[in-house]
C-alpha positions in Angstrom: 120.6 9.0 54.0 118.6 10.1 51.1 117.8 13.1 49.5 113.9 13.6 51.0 115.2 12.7 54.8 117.8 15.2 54.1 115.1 17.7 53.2 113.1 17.2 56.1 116.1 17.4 58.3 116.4 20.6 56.9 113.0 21.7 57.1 112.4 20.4 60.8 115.9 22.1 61.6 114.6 25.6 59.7 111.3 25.5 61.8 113.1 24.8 65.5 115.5 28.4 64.9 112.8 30.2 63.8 110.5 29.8 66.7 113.9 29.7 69.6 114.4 33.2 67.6 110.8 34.7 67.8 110.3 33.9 71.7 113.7 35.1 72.0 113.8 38.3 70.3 109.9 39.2 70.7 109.5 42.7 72.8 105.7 41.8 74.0 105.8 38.1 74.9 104.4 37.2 78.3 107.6 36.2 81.1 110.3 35.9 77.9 110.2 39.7 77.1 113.1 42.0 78.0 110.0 44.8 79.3 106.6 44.4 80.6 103.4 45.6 78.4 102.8 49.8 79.1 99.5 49.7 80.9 97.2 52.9 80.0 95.3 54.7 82.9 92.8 57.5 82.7 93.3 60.1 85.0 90.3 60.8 87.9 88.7 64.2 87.7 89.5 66.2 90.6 86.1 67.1 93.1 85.3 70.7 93.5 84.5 71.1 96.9 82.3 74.3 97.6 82.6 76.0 101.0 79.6 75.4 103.1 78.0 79.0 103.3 78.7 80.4 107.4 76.2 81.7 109.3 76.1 83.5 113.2 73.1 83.5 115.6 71.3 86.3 117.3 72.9 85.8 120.7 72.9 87.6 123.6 74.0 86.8 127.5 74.2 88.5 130.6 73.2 88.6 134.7 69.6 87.8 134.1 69.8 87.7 130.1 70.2 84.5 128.0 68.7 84.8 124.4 69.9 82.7 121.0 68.4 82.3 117.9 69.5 81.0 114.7 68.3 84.2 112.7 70.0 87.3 112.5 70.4 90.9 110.9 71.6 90.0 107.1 73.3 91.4 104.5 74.1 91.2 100.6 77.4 91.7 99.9 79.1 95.1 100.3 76.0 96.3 101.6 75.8 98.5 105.0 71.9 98.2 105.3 70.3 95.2 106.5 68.1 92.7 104.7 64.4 93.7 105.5 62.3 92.6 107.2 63.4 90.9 110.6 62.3 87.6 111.7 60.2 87.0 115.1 62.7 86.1 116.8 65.6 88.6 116.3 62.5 91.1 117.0 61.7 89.1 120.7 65.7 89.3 121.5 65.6 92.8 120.6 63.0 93.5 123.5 64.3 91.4 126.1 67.8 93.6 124.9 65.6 96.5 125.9 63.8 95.6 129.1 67.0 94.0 130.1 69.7 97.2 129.3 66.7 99.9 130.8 66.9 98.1 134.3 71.1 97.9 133.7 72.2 101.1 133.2 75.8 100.2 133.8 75.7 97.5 131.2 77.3 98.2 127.4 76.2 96.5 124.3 78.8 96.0 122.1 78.1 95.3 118.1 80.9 94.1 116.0 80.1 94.0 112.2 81.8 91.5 110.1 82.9 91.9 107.1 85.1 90.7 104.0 88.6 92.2 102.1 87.0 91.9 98.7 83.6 94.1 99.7 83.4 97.4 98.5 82.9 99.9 101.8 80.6 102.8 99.8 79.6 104.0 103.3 80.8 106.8 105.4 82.8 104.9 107.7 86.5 103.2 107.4 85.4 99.6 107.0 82.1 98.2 105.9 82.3 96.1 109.9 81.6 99.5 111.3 78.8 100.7 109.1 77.4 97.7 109.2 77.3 98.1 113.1 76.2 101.3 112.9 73.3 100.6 110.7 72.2 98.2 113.3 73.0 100.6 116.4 70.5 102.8 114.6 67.7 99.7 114.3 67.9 99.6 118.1 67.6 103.0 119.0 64.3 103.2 116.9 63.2 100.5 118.9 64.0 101.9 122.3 67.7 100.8 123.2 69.8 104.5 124.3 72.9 104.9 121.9 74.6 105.9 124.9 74.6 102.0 126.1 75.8 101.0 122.8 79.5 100.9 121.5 80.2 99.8 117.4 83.1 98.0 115.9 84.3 96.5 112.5 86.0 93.4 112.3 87.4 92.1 109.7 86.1 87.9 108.6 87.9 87.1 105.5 86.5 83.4 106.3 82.8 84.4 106.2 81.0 82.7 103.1 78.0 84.1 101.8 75.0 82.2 100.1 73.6 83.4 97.2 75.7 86.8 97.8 74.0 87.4 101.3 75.9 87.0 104.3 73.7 85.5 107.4 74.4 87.5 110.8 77.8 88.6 109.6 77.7 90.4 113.4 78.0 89.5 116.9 76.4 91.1 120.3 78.0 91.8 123.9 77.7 93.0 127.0 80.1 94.7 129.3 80.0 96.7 132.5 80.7 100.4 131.8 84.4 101.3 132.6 85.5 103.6 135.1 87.5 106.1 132.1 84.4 106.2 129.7 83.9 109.9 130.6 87.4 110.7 130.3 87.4 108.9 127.3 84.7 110.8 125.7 86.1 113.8 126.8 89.6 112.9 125.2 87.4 111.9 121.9 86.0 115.7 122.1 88.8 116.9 122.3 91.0 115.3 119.7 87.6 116.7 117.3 88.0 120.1 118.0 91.7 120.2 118.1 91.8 118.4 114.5 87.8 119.0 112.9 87.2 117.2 109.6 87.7 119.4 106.1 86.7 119.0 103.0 88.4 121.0 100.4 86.5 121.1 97.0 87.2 122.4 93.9 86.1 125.8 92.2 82.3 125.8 91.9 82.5 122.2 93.3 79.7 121.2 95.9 80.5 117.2 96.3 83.7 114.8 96.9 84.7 111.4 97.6 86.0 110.8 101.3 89.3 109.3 101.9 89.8 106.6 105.3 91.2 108.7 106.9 87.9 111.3 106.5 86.0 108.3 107.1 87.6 107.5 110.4 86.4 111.1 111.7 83.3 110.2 110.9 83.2 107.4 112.7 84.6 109.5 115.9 82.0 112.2 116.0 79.3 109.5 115.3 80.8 107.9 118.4 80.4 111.3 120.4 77.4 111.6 119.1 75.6 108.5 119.8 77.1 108.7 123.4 76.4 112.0 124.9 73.1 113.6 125.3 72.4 117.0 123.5 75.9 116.8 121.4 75.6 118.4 118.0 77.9 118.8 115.0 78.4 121.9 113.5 79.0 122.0 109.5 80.1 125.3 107.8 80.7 126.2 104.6 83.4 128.4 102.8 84.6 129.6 99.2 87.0 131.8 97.8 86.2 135.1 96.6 86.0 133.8 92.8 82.5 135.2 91.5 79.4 137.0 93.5 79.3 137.4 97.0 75.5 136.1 97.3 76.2 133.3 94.8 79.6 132.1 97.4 77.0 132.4 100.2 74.5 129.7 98.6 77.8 127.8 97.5 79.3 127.5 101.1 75.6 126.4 102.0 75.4 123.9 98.9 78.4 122.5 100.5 77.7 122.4 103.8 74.6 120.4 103.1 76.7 118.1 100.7 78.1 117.5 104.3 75.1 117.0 106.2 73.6 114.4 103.6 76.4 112.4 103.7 76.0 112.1 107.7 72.2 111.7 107.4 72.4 108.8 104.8 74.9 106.8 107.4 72.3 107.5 109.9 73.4 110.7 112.0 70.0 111.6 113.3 68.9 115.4 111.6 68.2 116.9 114.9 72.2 116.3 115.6 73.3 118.8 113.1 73.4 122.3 112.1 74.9 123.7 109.3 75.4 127.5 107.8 77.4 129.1 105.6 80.3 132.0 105.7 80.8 132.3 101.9 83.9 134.0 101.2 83.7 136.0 104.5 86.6 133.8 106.9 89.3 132.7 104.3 92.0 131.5 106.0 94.8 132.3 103.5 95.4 134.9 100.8 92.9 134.6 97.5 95.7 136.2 95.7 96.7 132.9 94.7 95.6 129.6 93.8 97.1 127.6 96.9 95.6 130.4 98.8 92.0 129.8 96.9 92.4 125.9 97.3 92.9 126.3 101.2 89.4 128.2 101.4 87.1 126.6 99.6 86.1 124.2 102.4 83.6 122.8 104.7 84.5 122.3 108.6 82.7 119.6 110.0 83.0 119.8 114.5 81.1 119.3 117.3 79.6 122.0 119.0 
């Protein structure tokens, strides 16, 4: 064999190895590769899904009454006071209410107020359900419907969802037969308020505090009383210690008293329901010798008459 077939021999030899090697060794070619190619995917944003705002009729049923309407009383958030004015049609089921509760004189009107955990309740009742309620008790009587048919709860509705921060009829309306107990129940309620009257204790000079829920929940009760029987008052007095004038205590006691009765008349305890006055430093009801003594009497007892 010569020399130049000997080369090519070679050559042709040289060029079979180094292709078998390539396909053999090669990490990204097609079926001969020991893994296949990484594929790169881009991840899908996730949707935001926002809650479709709720909303509650104007409804009302009973023996002879069958009224619905998509509006209601609204409110903005952690708000007690409805949003003004009322449509048409809450104002028509309002006066059937009426004509149909003045020839039922055994029928009830419940009115539950809804309301959220994350509202603030600056009202004088334990939860912004009940004011709310109230607030709309107080609508109806100026438009003719007796207090004495109508009974108020707070509920709480964590699933309510407001639209553009108002909540749309965040309350429901009920009737129910008067019960049997509801005078001894009332009495009972009496009762339990002039065994344990509501007392707010203020510091020296002092003419205005913040009410605790507990407070708050006596208001609610005499409101209740209130609202139910005819002629019932509440009775607010003022008292100080003997720290300073006499004549100046006197005004104080009053200052404080009133402090009272504004708190009452902005939650929509009618004016003509309460009477206030003033004992000064005149009826302590521990020593003024000391301070615990001095703390104790500078107070204002709110009751029913």
């Amino acid at each position: 064999m010569s020399k130049t077939v000997t080369n090519l021999l070679l050559m042709l030899i040289t060029i079979v190895a180094g292709t078998f090697a390539y396909i053999f060794f090669c990490s990204e070619c097609g079926s001969f590769s020991k893994e296949p190619p990484k594929t790169i995917t881009e991840e899908t944003p996730a949707t935001v899904v926002t809650p479709k705002a709720t909303s509650f009729p104007f409804s009302i049923q009973g023996d002879g009454l069958n009224y619905s309407t998509n509006d209601n009383y609204n409110f903005n958030r952690s708000a007690s006071n409805f949003v003004q004015p009322l449509s048409t049609e809450v104002n028509t089921g309002i006066t059937e209410l009426k004509t149909y509760l003045e020839g039922n004189e055994n029928q009830i009107l419940n009115v539950t107020g809804f309301y959220t955990s994350d509202e603030e309740n600056n009202s004088a009742f334990p939860n912004l359900g009940l004011a709310r309620a109230n607030t709309i008790k107080n609508d109806l009587a100026t438009k003719g419907i007796s207090t004495s048919q109508i009974n108020t709860m707070g509920k709480l509705m964590d699933d309510m969802v407001a639209k553009d921060d108002t909540y749309y009829g965040p309350v429901s309306l009920s009737l129910e037969t008067k019960s049997d107990t509801a005078d001894d129940e009332l009495k009972a309620l009496y009762d339990a308020i002039k065994a344990d009257p509501l007392i707010l204790y203020f510091n020296t000079a002092q003419a205005s505090i913040t009410l605790d829920a507990a407070q708050r929940q006596k208001i609610a009760d005499i409101s209740k009383y209130l609202d139910r029987v005819e002629g019932a008052q509440v009775t607010i007095v003022g008292h100080t210690d003997n720290t300073g004038k006499a004549s100046t205590n006197m005004r104080l006691g009053l200052d404080r008293a009133n402090f009272a009765k504004n708190y009452l008349l902005k939650n929509g305890i009618p004016e003509n329901k309460i009477k206030t006055s003033s004992k000064g430093q005149t009826d302590p009801i521990a020593s003024n010798a000391t301070e615990e003594g001095r703390n104790k009497n500078r107070r204002t007892v709110i009751t029913l008459n």
